[in-house]
Structures are given as structure tokens and as C-alpha cells.
N, C-alpha and C positions, 0 to 999 in steps of 0.2 A: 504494500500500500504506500504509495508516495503521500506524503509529508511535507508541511506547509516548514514548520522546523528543521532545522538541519540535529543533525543525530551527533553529537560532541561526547568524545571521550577522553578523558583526561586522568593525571594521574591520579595516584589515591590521595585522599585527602584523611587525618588524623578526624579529624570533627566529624566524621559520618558515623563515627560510633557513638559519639557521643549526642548529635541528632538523634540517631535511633532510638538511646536510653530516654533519650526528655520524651517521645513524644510515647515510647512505650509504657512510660509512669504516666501519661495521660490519660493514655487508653484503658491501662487499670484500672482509674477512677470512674470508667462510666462502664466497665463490662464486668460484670459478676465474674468471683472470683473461681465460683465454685460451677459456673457455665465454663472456662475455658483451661487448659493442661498446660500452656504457656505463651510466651510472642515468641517469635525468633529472628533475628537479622536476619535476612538469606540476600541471596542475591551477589552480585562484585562487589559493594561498598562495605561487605561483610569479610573481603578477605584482604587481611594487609598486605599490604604492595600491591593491591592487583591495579589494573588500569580501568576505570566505568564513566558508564553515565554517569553525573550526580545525580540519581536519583535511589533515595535510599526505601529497601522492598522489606517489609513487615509479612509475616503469616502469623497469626493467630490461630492456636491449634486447640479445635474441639474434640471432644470426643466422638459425638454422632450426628448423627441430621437435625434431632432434634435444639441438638447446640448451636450449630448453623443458624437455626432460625430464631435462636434466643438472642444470640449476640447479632443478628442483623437487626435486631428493634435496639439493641441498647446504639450499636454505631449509627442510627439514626439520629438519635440525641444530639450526635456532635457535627448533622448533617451530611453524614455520608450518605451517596445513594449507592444503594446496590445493584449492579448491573449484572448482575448471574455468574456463571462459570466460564464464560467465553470459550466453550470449546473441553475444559480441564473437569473431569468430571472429580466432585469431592474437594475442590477448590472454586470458591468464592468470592471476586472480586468488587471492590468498591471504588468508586469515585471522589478524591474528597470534594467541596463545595468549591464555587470559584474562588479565586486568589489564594487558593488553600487558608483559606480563616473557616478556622471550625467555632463549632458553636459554645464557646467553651468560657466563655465570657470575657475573655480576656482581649480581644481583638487582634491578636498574634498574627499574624502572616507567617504560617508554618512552610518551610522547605519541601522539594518537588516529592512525592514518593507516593507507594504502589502501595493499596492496602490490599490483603488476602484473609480469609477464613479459610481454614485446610480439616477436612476432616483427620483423623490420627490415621496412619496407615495409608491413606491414599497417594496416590502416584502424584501429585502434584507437591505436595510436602515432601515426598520421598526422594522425588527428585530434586528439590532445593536442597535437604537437609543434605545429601550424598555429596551433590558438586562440592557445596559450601565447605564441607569437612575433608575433601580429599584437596583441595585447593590449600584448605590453609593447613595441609599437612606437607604439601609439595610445592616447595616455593620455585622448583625450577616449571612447573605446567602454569606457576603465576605469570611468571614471566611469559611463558610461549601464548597463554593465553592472553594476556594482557596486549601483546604485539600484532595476534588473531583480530583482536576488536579493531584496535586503531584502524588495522589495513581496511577491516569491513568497513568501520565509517566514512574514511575518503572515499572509498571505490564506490558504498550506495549510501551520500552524506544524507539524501533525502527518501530513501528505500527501506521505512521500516521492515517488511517482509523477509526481502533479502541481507540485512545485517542478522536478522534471524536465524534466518537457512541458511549462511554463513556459517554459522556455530556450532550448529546442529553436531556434525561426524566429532568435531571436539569434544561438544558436551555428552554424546553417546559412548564414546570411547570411554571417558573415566567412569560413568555410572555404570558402564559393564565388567570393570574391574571393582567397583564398590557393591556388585554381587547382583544390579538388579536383571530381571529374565529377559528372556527376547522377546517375551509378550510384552512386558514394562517400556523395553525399547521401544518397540512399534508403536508403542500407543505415543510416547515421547518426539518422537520421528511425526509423527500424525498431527500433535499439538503444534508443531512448529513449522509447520504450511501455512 
């Protein structure tokens, strides 16, 4: 899908961890604590040294469906809207509000990022949690990956699709060494069309 924005990848930045932490004690505050199993960093912002978007990606991990649907009333609260699974079945994503100011009283102008609801066990969580942990165990694939993105954003700076499917045989390759099946791949491979 070509894109009115251009797609910028940059190095890592120190404060993405600590973005994450502020806005995940926020989220705390409005989602019950005994509706969800925890947040998680995922995503490149979550791994030092790697090279990303800024933009920093949150999963919120429920137990069940019915959790799903608890904590999509409470992320209302802070104006998120929900806009379904886009494709990932067991993952949940939301939209924050324009200028990212959530409703949270304070008038913050919160930083760019991805909110998710992950069932426990689904392939969407599984495959965040997998990358993210074999990445910041292997600081030489940070690199090779980190050089991967760059390349993709000049070559399609306005082609979200294809910086995707760029990544794809990379990001399959480690999650088939971190044990997931070739059903999990395909379905992964299929997500990322």
C-alpha cells in the first residue's frame, strides 16, 4: 500500500524504553488488573541496538476472548478505537485518538505507537515474543537486521506492503529456529501480504 509518509528508520534510541514504561503504567490505571497477564515491549524499539521506526508497539496479553472484550471497553476510556484483528487472528489492534492525546486528563500529546491485545498463546504474541527474545539474545542478527530495514526503507520509502515483505524470509528464518511449526510459519508468511 503506498503511503502519503515516507517510512524512516533510524537508529535506536535509549528513551523508547522508557516511552514504553510511562505509557504502560498508564494503561495499568485504566485496565483491570486481574482482566490482563501483562504489556510487553515487542516490536524493534524493544531491542537495543536494533535500527526502527520510532514507533514504539505494546501487546497487552489476555488470557481469553473473553479478556479481549473486557479490556477493549476499558481502552475505550482512554479513547482508543478498536479496529479488529486486521488479518492476525487472537491479536487485536487499536487506534489511539488523533494527535495521540488520550483521554486521560492530562492533555499529553503521547509519542507515535501501535496498541495490540494478544490472546496468551496465539500466533501473533508468539511471534512478537520469539523475534523480540532471539534478537536481543543475538546482537550480530541486530545488526544484519537492523541494515535489512534501512535498505527496505530507501528502496520502498513510500511502500508500506513491500518494506513488509521485505522482512518476511528474515523474520521467518529466526522464528523457525525459536521452535515455531511450519503451520505457524505459513500462517506468518500469510499475515505479511
Amino acid at each position: 500500500m503506498k503511503r502519503k509518509d515516507k517510512i524512516i528508520v533510524v537508529d535506536y534510541d535509549p528513551k523508547w524504553a522508557m516511552q514504553f514504561a510511562e505509557l504502560r503504567d498508564l494503561l495499568l490505571c485504566y485496565v483491570k488488573e486481574e482482566d490482563i497477564i501483562g504489556i510487553e515491549h515487542v516490536g524493534s524499539t524493544s531491542v537495543v541496538g536494533l535500527k526502527a521506526k520510532p514507533i514504539i508497539d505494546l501487546d497487552i496479553i489476555v488470557a481469553d476472548a473473553e479478556g479481549i472484550k473486557r479490556v477493549i471497553n476499558q481502552l475505550a476510556k482512554l479513547a482508543y478505537k478498536h479496529i479488529g484483528d486486521l488479518g492476525v487472528t487472537g491479536r487485536e489492534a487499536f487506534k489511539p485518538p488523533p494527535e495521540n492525546v488520550l483521554t486521560d486528563g492530562t492533555g499529553r500529546k503521547w509519542f507515535q505507537h501501535h496498541l495490540y491485545v494478544c490472546q496468551r498463546g496465539s500466533i501473533g504474541l508468539r511471534n512478537h515474543l520469539a523475534l523480540r527474545d532471539h534478537l536481543r539474545a543475538h546482537t550480530e542478527k541486530v545488526v544484519e537486521y537492523g541494515h535489512l530495514k534501512q535498505d527496505l526503507a530507501e528502496k520502498y520509502p513510500y511502500d508500506i506492503d513491500a518494506y513488509i515483505a521485505g522482512k518476511t524470509d528474515f523474520i521467518t528464518s529466526i522464528l523457525m529456529e525459536m521452535g515455531l511449526t511450519e503451520n505457524d510459519i505459513s500462517t506468518i508468511r500469510k499475515d505479511n501480504k
